[in-house]
Residue, then its C-alpha position, 0 to 999 in steps of 0.5 A: x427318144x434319143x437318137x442312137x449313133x451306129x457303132x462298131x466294135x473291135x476286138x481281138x482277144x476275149x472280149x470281156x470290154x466288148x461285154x462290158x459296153x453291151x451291157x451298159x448299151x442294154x441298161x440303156x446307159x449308151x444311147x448307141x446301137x451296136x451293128x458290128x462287132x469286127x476281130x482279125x481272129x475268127x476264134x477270138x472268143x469276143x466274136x462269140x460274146x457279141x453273138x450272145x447279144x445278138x450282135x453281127x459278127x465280122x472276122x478279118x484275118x489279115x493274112x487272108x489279105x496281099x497287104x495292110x492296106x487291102x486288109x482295112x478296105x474290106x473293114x471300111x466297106x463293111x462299116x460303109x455297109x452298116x453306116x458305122x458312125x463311132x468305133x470302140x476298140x477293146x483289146x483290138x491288136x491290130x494298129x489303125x493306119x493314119x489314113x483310117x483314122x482319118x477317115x473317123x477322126x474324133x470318133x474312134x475311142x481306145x481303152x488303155x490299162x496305163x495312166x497314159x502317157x505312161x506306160x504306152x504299149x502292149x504290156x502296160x499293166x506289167x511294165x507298171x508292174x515292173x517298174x514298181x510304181x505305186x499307181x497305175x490306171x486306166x484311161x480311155x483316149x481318142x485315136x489318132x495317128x499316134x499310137x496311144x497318143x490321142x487325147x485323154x477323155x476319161x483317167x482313172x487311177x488303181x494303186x499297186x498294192x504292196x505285195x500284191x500278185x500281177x494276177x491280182x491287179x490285172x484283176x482290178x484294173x479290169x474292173x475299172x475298164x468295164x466302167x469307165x469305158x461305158x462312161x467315155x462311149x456315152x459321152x461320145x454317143x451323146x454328142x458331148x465329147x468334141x476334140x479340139x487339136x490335142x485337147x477334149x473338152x466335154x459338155x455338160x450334160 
């Protein structure tokens, strides 16, 4: 039987990409076994997701901490606690600090609704929008120190149809991260995604 690395699941919003690698770990597409899913917001929705498939849930608001620093010990000592081998960040709000990321470099994966490098950010499915490209996407990245800067694991392009509504596209792009981002974490999960400086290289299976 393949092993299943013990991961973590960050979230701040809705939840509907934490939803997204439940199930592919529940159809067995992920050889992983989620022990944690984190929020700093105890109402956000993803809290509840995750308790839907029996996943245990942890709220760290950071106002309830003197400082940044004492806000990400907790989160450490928890992941400590569960032996936390990988961590998914899906739609988490809050920047890692270099010293976090260190501690699990090449083994945090962030989902992005850009075609990085373009349209880094917070509002990158409007900031395409708005700049009126005709393509746009979705890339799924290491976490580094650099925000919205590690290496690109998987890409997948969306066309910005003419005419089309904000809504309509945010629908789609979506759509496209609930597959994707299953498809990065289980080669994560199998051991076949290495990062070498700025670059992934990703063994055959």
């Amino acid at each position: 039987m393949k092993r299943k690395v013990r991961l973590a699941i960050f979230a701040s919003g809705n939840g509907t990409n934490l939803e997204a690698l439940l199930r592919a770990i529940r159809a067995r597409r992920v050889s992983a076994r989620c022990v944690l899913a984190v929020s700093d917001r105890s109402g956000a929705p993803a809290l509840a997701r995750a308790r839907r498939f029996g996943v245990p849930t942890a709220a760290l608001e950071r106002k309830a901490f003197a400082s940044r620093a004492l806000h990400e010990r907790a989160i450490r000592a928890l992941l400590r606690r569960e032996k936390v081998e990988v961590i998914a960040l899906a739609g988490y709000l809050r920047i890692l600090s270099p010293a976090f990321v260190r501690a699990y470099r090449g083994r945090i994966l962030n989902i992005h609704p850009a075609l990085l490098p373009a349209f880094p950010g917070a509002h990158a499915i409007r900031d395409a929008y708005e700049a009126r490209v005709k393509v746009t996407g979705v890339t799924v990245h290491v976490v580094t120190e650099q925000v919205d800067g590690g290496p690109v694991v998987l890409q997948e392009a969306v066309a910005i149809r003419s005419g089309e509504p904000l809504a309509r596209l945010e629908a789609r792009i979506h759509r496209v991260e609930h597959t994707l981002y299953p498809r990065a974490l289980a080669l994560l999960a199998d051991g076949r995604l290495r990062v070498r400086g700025k670059t992934v290289i990703i063994r055959k299976g």
